[in-house]
N, C-alpha and C positions, 0 to 999 in steps of 0.2 A: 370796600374790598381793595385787594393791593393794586387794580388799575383807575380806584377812583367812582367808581359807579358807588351809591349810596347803598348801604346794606343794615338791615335789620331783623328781627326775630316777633313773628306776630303767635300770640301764647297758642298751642294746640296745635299749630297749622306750619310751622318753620318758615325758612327764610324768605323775606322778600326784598327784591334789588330795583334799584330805582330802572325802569326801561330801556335801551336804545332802541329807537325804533324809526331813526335817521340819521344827517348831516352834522346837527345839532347837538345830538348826545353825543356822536363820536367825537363832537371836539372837544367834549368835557372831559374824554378820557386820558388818560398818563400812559406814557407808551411801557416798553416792556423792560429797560434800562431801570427804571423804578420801582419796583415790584419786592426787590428784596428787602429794605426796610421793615416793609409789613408782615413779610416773609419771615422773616430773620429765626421766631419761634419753633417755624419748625424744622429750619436747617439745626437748632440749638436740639431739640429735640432728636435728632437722626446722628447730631455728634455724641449724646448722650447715651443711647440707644448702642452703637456702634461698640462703643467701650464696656459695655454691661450683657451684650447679648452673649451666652455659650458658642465656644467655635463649633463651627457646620453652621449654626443657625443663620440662613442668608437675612440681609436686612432690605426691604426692598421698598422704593418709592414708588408713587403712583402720581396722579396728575389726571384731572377729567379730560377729554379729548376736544378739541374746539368745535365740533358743533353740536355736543353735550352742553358745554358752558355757554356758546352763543342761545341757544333756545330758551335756557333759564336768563339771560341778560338780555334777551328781546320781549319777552313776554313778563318779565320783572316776578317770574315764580314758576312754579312748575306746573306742567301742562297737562290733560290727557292723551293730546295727540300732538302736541308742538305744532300747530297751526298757525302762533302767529309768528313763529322762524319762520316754517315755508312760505306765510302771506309774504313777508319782507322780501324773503326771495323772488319772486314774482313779482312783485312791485316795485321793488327797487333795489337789485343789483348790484349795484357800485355800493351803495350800505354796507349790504351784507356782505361782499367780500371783502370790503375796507373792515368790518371787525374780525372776520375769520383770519384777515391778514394778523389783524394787531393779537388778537387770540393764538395764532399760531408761533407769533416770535417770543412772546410771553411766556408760551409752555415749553419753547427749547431752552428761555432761560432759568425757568424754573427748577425743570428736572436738571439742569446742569448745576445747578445749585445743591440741589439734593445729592449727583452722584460725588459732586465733592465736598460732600458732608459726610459721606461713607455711603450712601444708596449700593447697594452692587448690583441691583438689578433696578428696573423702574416698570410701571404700568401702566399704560391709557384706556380709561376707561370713558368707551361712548358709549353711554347707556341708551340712550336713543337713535343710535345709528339707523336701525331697523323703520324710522319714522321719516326715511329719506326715501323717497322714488324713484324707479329707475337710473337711468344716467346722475343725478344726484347722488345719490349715496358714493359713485366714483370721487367726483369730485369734491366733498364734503365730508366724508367721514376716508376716506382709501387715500387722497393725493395729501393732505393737511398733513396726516398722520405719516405718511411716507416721508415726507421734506423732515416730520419733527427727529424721523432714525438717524436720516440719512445727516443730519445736524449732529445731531447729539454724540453719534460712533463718530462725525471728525474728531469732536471735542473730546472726547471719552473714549478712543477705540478700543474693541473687546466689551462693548458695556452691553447686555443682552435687555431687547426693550419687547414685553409683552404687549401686546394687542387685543382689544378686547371690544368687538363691535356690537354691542348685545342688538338680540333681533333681527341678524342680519341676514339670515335665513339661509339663500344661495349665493345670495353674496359675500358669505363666508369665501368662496372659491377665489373670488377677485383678491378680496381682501389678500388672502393670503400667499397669492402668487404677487403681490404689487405694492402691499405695504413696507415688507420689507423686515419685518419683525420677527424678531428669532423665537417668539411664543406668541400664542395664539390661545386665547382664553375661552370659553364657548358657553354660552345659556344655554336654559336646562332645556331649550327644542330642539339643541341638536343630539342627531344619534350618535353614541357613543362609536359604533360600528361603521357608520358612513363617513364618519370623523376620521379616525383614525387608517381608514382605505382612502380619502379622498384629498384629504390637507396634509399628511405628512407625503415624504420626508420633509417638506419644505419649513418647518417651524415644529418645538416641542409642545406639545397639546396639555393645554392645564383646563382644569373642570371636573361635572359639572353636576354637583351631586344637587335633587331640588332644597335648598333653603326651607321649605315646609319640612322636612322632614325633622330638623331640628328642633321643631315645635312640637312634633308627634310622639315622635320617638320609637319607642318598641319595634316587631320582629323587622317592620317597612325600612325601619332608619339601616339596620345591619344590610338586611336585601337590597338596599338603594347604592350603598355603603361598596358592597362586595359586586353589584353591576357595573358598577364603574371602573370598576379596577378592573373586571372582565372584560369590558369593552374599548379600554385602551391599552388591554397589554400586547406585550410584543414592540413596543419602541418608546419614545420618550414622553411621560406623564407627568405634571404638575399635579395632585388632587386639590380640587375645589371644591369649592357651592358652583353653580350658575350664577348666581349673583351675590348681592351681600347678605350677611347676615342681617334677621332681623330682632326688634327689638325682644319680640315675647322667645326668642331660642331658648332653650333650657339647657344649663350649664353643664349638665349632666347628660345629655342627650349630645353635645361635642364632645363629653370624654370619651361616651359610648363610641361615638365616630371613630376617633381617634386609637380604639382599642382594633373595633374589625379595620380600619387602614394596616395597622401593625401585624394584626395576628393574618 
């Protein structure tokens, strides 16, 4: 991968990365000055992108949040509970935030790559925010992500950076008074109604339709569809999934979406 950790593909099961899981591995790694080389594909990709999308259509970059990407590169794959992120944490400190540091200068130069590739918007997504404990999750998924804005609007001012801490329950609150991010992404537990009275004005709400439904489809997918729109109207909306698409979606069951968003 573009800091140097070994990466691979095991058939049925996705990626696995060689561990850090101390002193030793961090000094294997390449700081964040390095990164674009490897990079390069998908800035090429976003200049290309950029020239062929219809105008309105924003183009927008994303980026996993640093202690999404630390728990997959301490545990060398994906976890059920990121247990052995938090063990690190706990055992040894200085590690982990010597990668969170070298993780954090990485994604402001990432994304700054991207928005001067055309990005006009970007996204961080910490899909495991929610597997952080109390005062933790401040620090680890809330303070990273705050420095990566407060960077990237130097570099780029006017650049609007979405936030998206999945799982993060009431910590949404923090998040969004202190992140710092002018969008605010939500999984599919949060309520649309307590969202929209509780986080705005401070950030535009995107989300958060369930992802299952795309597989389902029928009267549920429209009802799911037209909830959403009910539950955040009255100020600013992005429509989403709660998370990502998955593989079995039915192609036809996004256009249906697409049809009750419109109509």
């Amino acid at each position: 991968m573009a800091l140097g950790a070994e990466l691979w593909f095991e058939t049925g099961e996705g990626p696995r990365l060689s561990p850090v899981t101390g002193p030793d591995d961090l000094a294997r790694l390449a700081g964040a000055e390095t990164i674009h080389d490897t990079l390069e594909p998908v800035y090429e990709t976003l200049r290309i992108l950029k020239t062929e999308l219809p105008a309105g259509t924003a183009l927008i970059g994303f980026a996993g949040a640093p202690w999404t990407v630390a728990t997959y590169m301490i545990a060398g794959r994906g976890t059920p509970d990121q247990a052995p992120a938090r063990r690190l944490i706990y055992e040894d400190r200085a590690s982990f935030d010597a990668l969170m540091r070298r993780l954090t200068d990485a994604t402001v130069a990432y994304l700054s790559a991207q928005v001067a590739a055309g990005a006009e918007a970007v996204k961080l997504f910490d899909s495991w925010a929610g597997a952080l404990p109390g005062p933790l999750f401040r620090r680890y998924a809330v303070e990273p992500v705050r420095e990566i804005v407060a960077r990237l609007r130097e570099a780029h001012p006017g650049i609007p950076v979405i936030g998206f801490p999945r799982g993060a329950g009431a910590g949404y609150l923090a998040f969004a008074a202190e992140a710092g991010c002018q969008g605010l992404a939500l999984d599919t537990s949060v309520d649309p109604g307590w969202a929209a009275a509780a986080l705005r004005p401070g950030a535009c709400l995107q989300g958060n339709l369930d992802p299952l439904l795309l597989v389902t489809g029928g009267a549920a997918l429209i009802e799911g569809t037209r909830a959403v729109l009910r539950g955040f109207a009255g100020g600013p909306h992005i429509f989403n999934l709660g998370h990502g698409i998955t593989p079995d979606a039915d192609p036809d069951n996004v256009a249906r979406m697409l049809e009750a968003i419109r109509g």
